[in-house]
C-alpha positions in Angstrom: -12.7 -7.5 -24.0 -9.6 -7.6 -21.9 -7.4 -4.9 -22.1 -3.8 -4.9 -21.3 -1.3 -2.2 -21.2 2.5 -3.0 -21.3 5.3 -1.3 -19.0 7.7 1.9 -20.0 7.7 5.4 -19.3 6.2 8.0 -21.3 6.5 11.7 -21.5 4.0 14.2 -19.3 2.3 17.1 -20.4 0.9 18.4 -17.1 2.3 21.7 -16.0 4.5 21.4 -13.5 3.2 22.2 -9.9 4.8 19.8 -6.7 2.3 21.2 -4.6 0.0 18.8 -2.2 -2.1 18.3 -5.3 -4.8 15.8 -6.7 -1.9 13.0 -6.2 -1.4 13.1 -10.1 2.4 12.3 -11.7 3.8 15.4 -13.3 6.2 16.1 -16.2 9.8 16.5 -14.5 11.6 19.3 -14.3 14.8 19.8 -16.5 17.8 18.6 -14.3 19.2 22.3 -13.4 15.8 22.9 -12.3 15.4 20.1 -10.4 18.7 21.4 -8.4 17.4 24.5 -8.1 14.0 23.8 -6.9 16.0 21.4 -3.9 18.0 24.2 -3.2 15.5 26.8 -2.8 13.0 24.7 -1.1 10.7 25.1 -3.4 8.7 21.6 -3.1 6.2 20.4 -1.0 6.5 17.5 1.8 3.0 16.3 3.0 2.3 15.7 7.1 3.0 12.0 6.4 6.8 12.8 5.0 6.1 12.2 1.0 7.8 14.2 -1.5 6.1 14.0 -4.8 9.2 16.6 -6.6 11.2 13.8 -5.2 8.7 11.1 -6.3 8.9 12.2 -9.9 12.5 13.0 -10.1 13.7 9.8 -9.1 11.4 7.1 -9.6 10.8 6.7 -13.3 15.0 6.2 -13.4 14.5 4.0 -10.0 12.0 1.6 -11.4 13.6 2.0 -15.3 14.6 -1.4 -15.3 10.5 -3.4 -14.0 9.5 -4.8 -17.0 5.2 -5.5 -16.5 2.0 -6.1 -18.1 -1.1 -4.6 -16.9 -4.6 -6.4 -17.1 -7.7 -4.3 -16.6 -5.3 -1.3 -15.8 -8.6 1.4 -16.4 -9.8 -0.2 -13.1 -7.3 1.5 -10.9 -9.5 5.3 -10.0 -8.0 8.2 -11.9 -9.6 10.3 -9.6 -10.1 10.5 -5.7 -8.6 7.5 -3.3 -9.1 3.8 -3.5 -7.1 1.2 -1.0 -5.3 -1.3 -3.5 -4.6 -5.1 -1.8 -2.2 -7.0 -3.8 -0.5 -10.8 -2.8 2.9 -11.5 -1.7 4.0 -13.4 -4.8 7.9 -13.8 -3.5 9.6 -15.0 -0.7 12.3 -12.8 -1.0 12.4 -8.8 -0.8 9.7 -6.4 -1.7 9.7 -6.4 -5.4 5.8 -6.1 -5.6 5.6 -2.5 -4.1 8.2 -1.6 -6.6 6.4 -3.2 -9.4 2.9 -1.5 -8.3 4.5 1.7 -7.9 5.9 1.5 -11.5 2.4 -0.2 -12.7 0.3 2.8 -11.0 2.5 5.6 -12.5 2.6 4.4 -15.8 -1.3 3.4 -16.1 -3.6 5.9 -13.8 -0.8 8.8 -14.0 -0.6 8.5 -10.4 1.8 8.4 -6.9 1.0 5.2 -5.0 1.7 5.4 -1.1 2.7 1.8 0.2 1.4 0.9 3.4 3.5 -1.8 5.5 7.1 -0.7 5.1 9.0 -1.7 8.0 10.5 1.5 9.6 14.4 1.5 9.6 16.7 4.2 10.9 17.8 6.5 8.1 16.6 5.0 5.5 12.7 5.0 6.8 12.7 8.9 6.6 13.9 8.2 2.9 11.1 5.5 1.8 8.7 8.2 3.5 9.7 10.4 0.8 9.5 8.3 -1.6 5.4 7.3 -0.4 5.7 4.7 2.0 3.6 5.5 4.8 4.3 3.0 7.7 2.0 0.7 9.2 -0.8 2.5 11.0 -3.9 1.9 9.3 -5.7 5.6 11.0 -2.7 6.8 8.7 -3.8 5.5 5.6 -7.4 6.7 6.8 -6.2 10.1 6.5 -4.4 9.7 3.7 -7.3 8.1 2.2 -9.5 10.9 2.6 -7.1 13.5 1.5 -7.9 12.0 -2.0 -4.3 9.9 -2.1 -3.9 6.4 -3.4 -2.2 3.6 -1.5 -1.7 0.3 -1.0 -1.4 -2.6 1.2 -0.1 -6.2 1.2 -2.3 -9.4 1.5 -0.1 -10.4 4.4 1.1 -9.2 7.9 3.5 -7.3 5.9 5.6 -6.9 2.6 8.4 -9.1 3.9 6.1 -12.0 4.6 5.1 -14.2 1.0 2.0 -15.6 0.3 0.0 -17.0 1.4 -1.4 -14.5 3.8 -4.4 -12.5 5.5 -6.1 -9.5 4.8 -5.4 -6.2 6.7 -9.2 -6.5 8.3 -7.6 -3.6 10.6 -7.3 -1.7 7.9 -9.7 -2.6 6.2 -12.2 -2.0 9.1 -10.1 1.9 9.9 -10.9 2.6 6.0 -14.4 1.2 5.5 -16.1 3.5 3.4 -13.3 3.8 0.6 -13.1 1.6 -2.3 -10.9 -1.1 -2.4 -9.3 -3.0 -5.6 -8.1 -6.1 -5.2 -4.8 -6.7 -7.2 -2.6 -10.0 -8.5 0.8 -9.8 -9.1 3.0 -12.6 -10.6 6.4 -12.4 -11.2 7.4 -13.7 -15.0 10.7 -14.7 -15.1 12.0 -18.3 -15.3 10.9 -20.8 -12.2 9.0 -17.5 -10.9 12.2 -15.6 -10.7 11.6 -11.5 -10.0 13.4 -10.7 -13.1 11.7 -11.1 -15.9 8.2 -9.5 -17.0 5.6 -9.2 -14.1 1.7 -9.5 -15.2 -0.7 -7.0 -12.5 -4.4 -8.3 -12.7 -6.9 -5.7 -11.6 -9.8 -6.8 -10.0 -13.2 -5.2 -10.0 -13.6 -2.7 -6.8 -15.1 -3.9 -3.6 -17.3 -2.3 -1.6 -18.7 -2.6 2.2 -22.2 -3.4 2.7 -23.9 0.0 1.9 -24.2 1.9 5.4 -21.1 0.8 7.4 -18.5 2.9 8.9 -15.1 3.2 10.0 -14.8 0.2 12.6 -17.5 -1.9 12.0 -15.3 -5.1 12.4 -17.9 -7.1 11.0 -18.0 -5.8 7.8 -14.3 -5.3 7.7 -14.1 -9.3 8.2 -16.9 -9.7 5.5 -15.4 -7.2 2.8 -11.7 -8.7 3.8 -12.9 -12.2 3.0 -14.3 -10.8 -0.6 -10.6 -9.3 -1.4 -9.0 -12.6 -0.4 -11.2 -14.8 -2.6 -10.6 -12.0 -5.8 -7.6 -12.1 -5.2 -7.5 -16.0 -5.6 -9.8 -15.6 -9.0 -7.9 -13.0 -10.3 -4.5 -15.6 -9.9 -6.3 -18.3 -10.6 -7.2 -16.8 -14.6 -3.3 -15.9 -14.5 -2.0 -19.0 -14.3 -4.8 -20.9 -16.8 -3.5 -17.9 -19.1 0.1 -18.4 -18.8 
């Protein structure tokens, strides 16, 4: 049976500890607190620039405003890392990071680093903190293993809509890590970005048992899997719709 999960913020439970942790969303401090904890320094930054007191201060107001639906959203890991691949669904913007970010949070309880954000002066060292991670793929290797989530566009970058091609340098740099395919459609009238965006999940992919990091091969083979799920998964969107 399908399961779906609709979009909205809840309230956390989890202690409150903005170490480098497990990558897991945690409750939010009381706003004086927050203040404090800036002032005091008492939050972590991890070697790639993310602040995850940052993260879960401002995001949930950030992203207030995405209104999505969530197919097969127990399909996105929990625990431990996984590479998510989504499609470019809009010419215009970047509003799928946004909407994954929000989609992430709300259904695995979880930070999503965004791979492919064009580096701009000032405001890069900003979208660092708040998990984008540049465009590096040995980056998101390392990230990978340090048990983090992220993900990356099916397309030379988010800027670019679809059609596109899979990150196979990426893909080949992070063999060894699963990897979700994801569809994103945008809900609103004549496909507009402003209405209520439906995220299909896709069953995890795997490389051929025994690869590793840089077999271009299998990075071609497993990059060719993610583009056709990718197609199925928008394909049963639209006969949905």
């Amino acid at each position: 049976m399908e399961s779906r999960e609709r979009g909205g913020w809840v309230g956390l439970t989890a202690s409150v500890n903005y170490g480098i942790d497990a990558d897991r969303v945690l409750a939010v401090d009381a706003p004086l607190q927050a203040v404090a904890r800036r002032i005091d320094g008492r939050y972590a930054v991890d070697e790639f620039g993310g602040d995850p007191h940052l993260q879960d201060m401002v995001l949930p107001i950030a992203l207030a405003g995405l209104r999505f639906e969530v197919e097969h959203g127990e399909r996105i890991p929990r625990h431990g890392p996984a590479l998510l691949v989504a499609n470019r669904s809009f010419a215009v913007g970047s509003f799928e990071p946004a909407v994954l970010v929000a989609a992430v949070r709300r259904v695995a309880r979880r930070r999503l680093r965004v791979f492919g954000v064009p580096e701009l002066p000032i405001a890069g060292v900003w979208l660092h903190k708040l998990g984008s991670i540049g465009r590096r793929p040995h980056d998101v290797a390392t990230l990978l293993r340090a048990g983090h989530l992220a993900v990356a566009p099916l397309a030379p970058t988010w800027v670019r809509s679809a059609p596109g091609d899979p990150p196979r340098g990426l893909l080949a740099a992070t063999l060894g890590f699963p990897v979700v395919p994801l569809a994103v459609t945008p809900g609103g009238p004549l496909g507009t970005p402003f209405g209520t965006w439906r995220v299909a999940v896709g069953e995890m992919l795997a490389p051929p048992a025994g690869t590793r990091p840089g077999d271009q091969l299998a990075a071609a083979e497993l990059a060719e899997q993610v583009r056709s799920a990718i197609r199925d998964l928008l394909e049963q969107t639209r006969a949905a719709s």
